[in-house]
N, C-alpha and C positions, 0 to 999 in steps of 0.2 A: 634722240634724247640728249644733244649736245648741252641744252640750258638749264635740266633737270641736274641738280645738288643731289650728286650718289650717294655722300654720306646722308642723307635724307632719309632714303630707301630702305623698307624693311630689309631682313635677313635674308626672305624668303623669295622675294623679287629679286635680289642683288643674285642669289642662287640660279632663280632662273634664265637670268640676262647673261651669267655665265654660261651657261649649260649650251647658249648659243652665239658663245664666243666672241661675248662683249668684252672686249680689254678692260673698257675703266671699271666694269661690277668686278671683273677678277682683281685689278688692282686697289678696288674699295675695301673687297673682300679679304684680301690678301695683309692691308692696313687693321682691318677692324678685329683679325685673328690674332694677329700680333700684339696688339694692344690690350688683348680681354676682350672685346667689346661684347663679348656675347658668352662672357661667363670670366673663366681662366684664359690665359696667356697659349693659343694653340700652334707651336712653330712648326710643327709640321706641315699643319693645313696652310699656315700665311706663307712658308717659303713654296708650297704650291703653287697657289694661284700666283704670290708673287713673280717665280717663274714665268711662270705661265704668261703675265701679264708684260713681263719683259721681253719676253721673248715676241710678243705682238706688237712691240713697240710703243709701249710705255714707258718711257725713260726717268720717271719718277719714282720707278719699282728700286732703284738703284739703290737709293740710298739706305733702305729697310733692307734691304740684300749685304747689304755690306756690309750693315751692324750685326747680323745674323754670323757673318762670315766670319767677322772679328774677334767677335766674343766667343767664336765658337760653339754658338747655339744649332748649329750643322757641320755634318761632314761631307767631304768634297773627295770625291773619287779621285785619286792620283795624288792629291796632295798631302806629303805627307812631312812637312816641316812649316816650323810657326813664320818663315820668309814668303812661303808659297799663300797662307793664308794673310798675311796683312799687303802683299803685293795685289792679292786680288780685291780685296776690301780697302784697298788706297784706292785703286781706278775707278771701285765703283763711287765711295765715298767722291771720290774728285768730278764725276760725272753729272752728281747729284749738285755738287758745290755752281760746277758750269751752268746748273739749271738756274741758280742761285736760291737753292731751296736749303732750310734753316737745316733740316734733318742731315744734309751732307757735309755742311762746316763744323757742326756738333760733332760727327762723324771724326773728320778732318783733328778737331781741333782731342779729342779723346786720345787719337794716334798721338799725340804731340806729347800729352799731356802721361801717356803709359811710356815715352822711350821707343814706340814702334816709326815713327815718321819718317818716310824712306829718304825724305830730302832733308840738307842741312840746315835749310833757314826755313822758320814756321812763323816768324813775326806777324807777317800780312794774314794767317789764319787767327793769331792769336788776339791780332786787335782784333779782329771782325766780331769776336768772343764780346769785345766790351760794346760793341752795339746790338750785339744778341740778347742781352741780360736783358732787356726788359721787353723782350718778345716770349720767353715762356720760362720757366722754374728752373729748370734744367740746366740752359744756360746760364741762368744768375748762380745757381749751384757749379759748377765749373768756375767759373768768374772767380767767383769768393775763395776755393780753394787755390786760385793762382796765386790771388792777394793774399793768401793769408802764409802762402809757401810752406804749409805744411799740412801736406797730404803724401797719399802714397798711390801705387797702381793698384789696387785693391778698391779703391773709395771711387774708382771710375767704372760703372756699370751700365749696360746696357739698357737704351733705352727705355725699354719694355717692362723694366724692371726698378725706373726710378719711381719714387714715392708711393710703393707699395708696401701697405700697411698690413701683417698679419691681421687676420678677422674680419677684413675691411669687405670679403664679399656679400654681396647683394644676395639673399637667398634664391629672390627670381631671375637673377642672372646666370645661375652657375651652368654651365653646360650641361646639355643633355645625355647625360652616362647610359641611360635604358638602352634597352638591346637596336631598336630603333632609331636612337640619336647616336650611337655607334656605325649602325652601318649607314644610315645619312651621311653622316662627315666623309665614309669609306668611298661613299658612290660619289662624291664630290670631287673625290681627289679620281684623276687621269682620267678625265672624260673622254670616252672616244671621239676620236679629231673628223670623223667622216660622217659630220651630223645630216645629213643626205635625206633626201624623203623615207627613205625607209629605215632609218634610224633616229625620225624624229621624235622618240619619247622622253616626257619628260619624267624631271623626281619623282611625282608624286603616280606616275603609272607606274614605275618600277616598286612603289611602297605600297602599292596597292597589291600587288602579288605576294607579298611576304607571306600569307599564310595560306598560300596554294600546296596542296600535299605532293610531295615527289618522291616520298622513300619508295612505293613499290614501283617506280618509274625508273628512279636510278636502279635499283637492284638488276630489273631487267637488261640493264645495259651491259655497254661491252669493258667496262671499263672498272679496273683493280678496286678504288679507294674506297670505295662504298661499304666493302666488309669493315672499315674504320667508323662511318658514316653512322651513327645512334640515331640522329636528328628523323623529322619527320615533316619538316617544312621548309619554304626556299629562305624563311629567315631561319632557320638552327646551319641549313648549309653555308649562307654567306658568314654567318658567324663563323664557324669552321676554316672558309676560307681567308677573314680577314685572320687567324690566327697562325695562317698556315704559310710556309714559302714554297716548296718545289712541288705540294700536293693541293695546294688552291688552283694551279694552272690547270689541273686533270680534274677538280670539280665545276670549276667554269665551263671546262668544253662540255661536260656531262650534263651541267644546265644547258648549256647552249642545243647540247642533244635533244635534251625534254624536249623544249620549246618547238626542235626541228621535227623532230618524231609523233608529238601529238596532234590528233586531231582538232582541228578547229583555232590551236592555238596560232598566235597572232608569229608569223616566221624574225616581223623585224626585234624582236624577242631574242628571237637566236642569234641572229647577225649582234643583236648588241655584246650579249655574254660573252662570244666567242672575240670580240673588237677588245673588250675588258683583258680576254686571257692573254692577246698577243701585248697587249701594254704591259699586264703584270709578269710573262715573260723577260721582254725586251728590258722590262726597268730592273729587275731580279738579278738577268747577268750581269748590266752592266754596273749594279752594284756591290756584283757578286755574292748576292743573298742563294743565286740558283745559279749552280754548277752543270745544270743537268741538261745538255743542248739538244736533245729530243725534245724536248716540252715546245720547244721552238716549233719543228714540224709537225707538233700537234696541232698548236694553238691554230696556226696560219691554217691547216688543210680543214680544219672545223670551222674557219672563217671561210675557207673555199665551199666547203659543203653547206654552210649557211646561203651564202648566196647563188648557189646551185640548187635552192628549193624552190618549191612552188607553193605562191601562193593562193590563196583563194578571192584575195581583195585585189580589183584590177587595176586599182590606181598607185601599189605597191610593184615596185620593181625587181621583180621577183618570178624567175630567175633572171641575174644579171650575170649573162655569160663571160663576159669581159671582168669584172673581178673576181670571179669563180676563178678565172683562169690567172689571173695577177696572183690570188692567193695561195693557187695549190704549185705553180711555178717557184714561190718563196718555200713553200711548204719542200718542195721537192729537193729543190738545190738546197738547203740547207740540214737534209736528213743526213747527215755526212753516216752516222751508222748504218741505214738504212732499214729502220725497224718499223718503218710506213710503205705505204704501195700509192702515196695520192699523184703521184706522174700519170695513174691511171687517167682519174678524171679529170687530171690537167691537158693531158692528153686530147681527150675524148671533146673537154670545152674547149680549146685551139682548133681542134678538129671544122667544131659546128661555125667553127668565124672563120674555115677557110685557109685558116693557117698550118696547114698543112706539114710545112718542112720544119716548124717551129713544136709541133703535135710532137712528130716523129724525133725531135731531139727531146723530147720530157719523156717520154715514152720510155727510151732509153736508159731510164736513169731508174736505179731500182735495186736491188741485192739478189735479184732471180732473175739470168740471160732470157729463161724461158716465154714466163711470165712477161717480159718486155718484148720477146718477139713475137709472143701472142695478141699482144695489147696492142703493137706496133701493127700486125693484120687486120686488127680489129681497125683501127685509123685509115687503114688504105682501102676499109670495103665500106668504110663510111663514106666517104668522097667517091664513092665509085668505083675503084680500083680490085676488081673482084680477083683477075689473075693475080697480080701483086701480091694481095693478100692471102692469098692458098700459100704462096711459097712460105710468107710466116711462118703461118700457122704448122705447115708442113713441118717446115724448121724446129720449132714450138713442142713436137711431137715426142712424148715420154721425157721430157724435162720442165714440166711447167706447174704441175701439183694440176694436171687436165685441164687448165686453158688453151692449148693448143688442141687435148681433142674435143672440146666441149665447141669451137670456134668449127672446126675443120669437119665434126658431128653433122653441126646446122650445116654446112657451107653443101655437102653432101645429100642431107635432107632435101636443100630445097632444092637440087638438081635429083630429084626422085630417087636416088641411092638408099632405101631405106637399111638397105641390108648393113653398107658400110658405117654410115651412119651408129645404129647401133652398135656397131663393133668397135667405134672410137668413142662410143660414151662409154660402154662398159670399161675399156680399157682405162679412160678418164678417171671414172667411179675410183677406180680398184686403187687409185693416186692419191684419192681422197679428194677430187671434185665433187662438191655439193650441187654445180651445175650442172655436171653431166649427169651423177644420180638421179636430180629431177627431172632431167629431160627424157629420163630412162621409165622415172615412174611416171610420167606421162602419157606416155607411146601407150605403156602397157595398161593405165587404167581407161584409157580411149578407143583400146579394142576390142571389138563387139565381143570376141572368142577368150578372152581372158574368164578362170577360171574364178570361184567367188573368193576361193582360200587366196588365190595371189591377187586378187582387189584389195582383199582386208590386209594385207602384207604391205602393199606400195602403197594404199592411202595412209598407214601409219607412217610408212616414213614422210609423207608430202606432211603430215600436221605434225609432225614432230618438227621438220624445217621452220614450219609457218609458226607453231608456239615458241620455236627458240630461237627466231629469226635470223635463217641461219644463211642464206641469199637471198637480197631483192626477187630472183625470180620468181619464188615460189607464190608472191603473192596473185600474178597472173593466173594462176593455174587454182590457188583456191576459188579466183571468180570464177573460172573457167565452169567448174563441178560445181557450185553450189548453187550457180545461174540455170545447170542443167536439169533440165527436170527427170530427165530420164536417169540420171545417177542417184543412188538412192542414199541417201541420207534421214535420217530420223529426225526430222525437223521441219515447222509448217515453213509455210512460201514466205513469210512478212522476214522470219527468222533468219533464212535462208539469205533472201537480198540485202538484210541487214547484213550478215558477215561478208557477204561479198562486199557491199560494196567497202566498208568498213575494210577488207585487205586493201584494194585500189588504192584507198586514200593513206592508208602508208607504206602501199608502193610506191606511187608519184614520191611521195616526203624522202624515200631511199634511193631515189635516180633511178626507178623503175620505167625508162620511155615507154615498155608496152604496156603498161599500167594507163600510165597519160592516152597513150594511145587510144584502148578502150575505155577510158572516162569520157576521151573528146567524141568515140564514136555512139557511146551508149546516152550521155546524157548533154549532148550537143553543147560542151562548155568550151566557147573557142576561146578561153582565156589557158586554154590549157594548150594552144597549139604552142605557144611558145616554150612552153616543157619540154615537148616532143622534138623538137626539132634541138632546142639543148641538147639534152640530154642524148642525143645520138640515133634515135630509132633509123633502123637501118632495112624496114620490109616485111623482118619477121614477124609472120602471126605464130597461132598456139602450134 
């Protein structure tokens, strides 16, 4: 589009030529915001893309950047005296001057003309002034006040702001205020930078969801804010978010959740939201709007669990092991509290690439020794290492909240120990493992001799897991009984497959490998081997 005249281009085209990381539409865009073009005068969004647009190497962004600096129609992190802000708004102004563009010597010649001008001789800017005068208003407006020598630094205003006339707006110009042209402008600004096949959506997909219902979706979740939450659609929540600083980061990832958690839904959905929370994080502290450096190991481990899902479309890259494991590694080292556990599944995807010694150093890192010597077993009997891994888990044993006996359970299980087995799940249970509890209520609803009174006991607790989803496992083990004919349930057969399958498909969505596993065995979907082998499966059947 080298020959195509940007300033030509609708709003909406210039939008989407951004969106895919056209410099000149961001620095059209960036121009046209600044100037009103598209209602009122909007600095926030023009030093955006302006940004933005510099940063890609545009060097025409300069000049608009300076004038912003100058007049201080922005604030600049760190600086905090009126020397720091016209030294930065000289080099850019002077930048803009070297391109020999009219906006940087206007610039240029403004500093002169306020007493800011860092250098002692301004003449050679000040003629240039009298050849400007008849290239736009502005400059003859400067000119005349030199000539007339009396003016003051008051009467010199930013560009944006010359020959603007109260009343003078255009009624069809004015900016879009509705809730809609609100979060438009919002979704504009910090586009995620990894526009990648699986985050290729555009505006108008993202606006297209606005009135998708998600209150009783978030409620179900794990996550605080939603008792705050009135709204009842993903437009009352982005609202919510665009109003909010350290609690938009925790409704992002809980979108990001929806999107990962539901059926059917499109995963690169999730990947985007959760791409949104690490930028609103990342830009939050360092403008110290967000104090709160948990939000950090949020955002990032929701963006590892976003591309640790599976999707159902095969031309979507999904799971992508290798930034599952980029993000939950960010996610991990930066939990400096340690009020997360995603070393786990950073762990676990290092693991399935092989990486082995690299596994076992994330592994390590966590706020429970146990827990990480269990997860660390868990790593060495994935790769094989079945002695290695006893010793963990061994180690593991009565300090891990039952991940050591939940690991060391199975490990016994499938060397026919049932006896031992059982006796480190109970012990697990009594810790307040939910893993060992089900692998407990399993055993016992699987045995022909079980009585009816303790069926109806341990299948309450297996749906109680399942409706409060309380560990991925559980959702193997509702197919398991609801596929069985022989277990009795009060419900026809159509019914029946519906909820199984229906668990499966947000087991896989929860890094359920055996979940994957019985999808890919029951309904021969080889898009789904790549799950499995993600995600870790490691032999275990029911």
């Amino acid at each position: 589009m080298a020959d195509i005249d940007y300033f030509e281009l609708s709003k909406s085209t210039l939008e989407e030529l951004a969106e895919k990381n056209d410099s000149k539409a961001m620095l059209t865009l960036g121009i046209n915001y600044y100037y009103g073009e598209y209602g009122s005068s909007d600095i926030d969004m023009a030093w955006d893309y302006l940004s933005k647009a510099y940063s890609k190497g545009e060097d025409k962004a300069s000049a608009f950047l300076g004038e912003m600096i100058y007049f201080r129609q922005v604030g600049i992190k760190g600086f905090d005296s009126d020397e720091q802000y016209n030294n930065r708004a000289y080099e850019l102004y002077r930048e803009a001057a070297d391109l020999d563009m009219l906006a940087g010597y206007k610039g240029l010649c403004k500093m002169i003309m306020r007493d800011d001008y860092p250098e002692q001789d301004g003449d050679e800017i000040l003629e240039k002034l009298e050849v400007m005068k008849d290239e736009d208003e502005e400059s003859l407006y400067m000119y005349e006040l030199i000539q007339s020598d009396d003016y003051s630094p008051d009467d010199i205003n930013p560009s944006n702001e010359f020959g603007i006339e109260e009343d003078e707006e255009d009624e069809e110009d004015v900016e879009d205020e509705s809730d809609d042209g609100i979060i438009r402008r919002w979704l504009l600004r910090d586009v995620p930078e990894e526009a990648e096949t699986e985050l290729s959506i555009s505006l108008d997909d993202i606006l297209d969801t606005l009135d998708e219902p998600i209150a009783d979706d978030l409620d179900d979740s794990e996550f605080e804010f939603y008792e705050c939450f009135y709204g009842e659609t993903i437009r009352d929540l982005l609202l919510d978010v665009i109003k909010s600083d350290d609690e938009a980061v925790e409704m992002l990832v809980a979108l990001s959740k929806y999107y990962r958690f539901q059926s059917g839904e499109d995963i690169r959905y999730a990947a985007y939201w959760a791409h949104k929370a690490v930028i609103l994080v990342e830009k939050g502290i360092e403008s110290g709007k967000i104090d709160n450096y948990d939000l950090r190991p949020m955002a990032y481990g929701e963006l590892g669990n976003a591309y640790y899902s599976y999707s159902y479309d095969p031309d979507l890259d999904f799971p992508n092991v290798e930034k599952a494991a980029k993000y939950y590694e960010i996610a991990a080292e930066t939990d400096f509290s340690y009020s997360y556990d995603y070393n786990t599944n950073g762990a676990i995807a290092l693991a399935s690439m092989a990486e082995l010694y690299k596994a076992m150093d994330i592994a390590d890192l966590g706020w429970s020794n146990g827990i990480n010597r269990a997860w660390c077993g868990q790593v060495q009997y994935f790769r094989g290492y079945a002695q290695t891994a006893a010793k963990y888990w061994n180690d593991a044993l009565g300090k891990s909240e039952g991940w050591g006996e939940y690991f060391m359970g199975k490990y016994y299980y499938m060397r026919g120990d049932d006896s031992k087995a059982f006796q480190l799940w109970r012990e697990g249970a009594a810790e307040g493992s939910k893993e060992c509890e089900l692998e407990l209520a399993n055993r016992i609803l699987s045995d022909p001799s079980t009585s009816w009174q303790e069926i109806q006991r341990q299948w309450e607790i297996m749906d109680r897991m399942y409706r409060n989803d309380e560990t991925p496992a559980v959702y193997k083990y509702i197919y398991k009984f609801y596929m069985d004919k022989n277990f009795k349930i009060d419900m026809s057969e159509d019914d029946r497959r519906l909820v199984a399958y229906s668990a499966l498909d947000k087991g896989i969505r929860r890094f359920c490998p055996y979940c994957a596993k019985i999808n890919y065995d029951e309904l021969d979907d080889t898009h789904i081997k790549p799950a499995i082998e993600a995600w870790g499966y490691d032999g275990y059947e029911f």
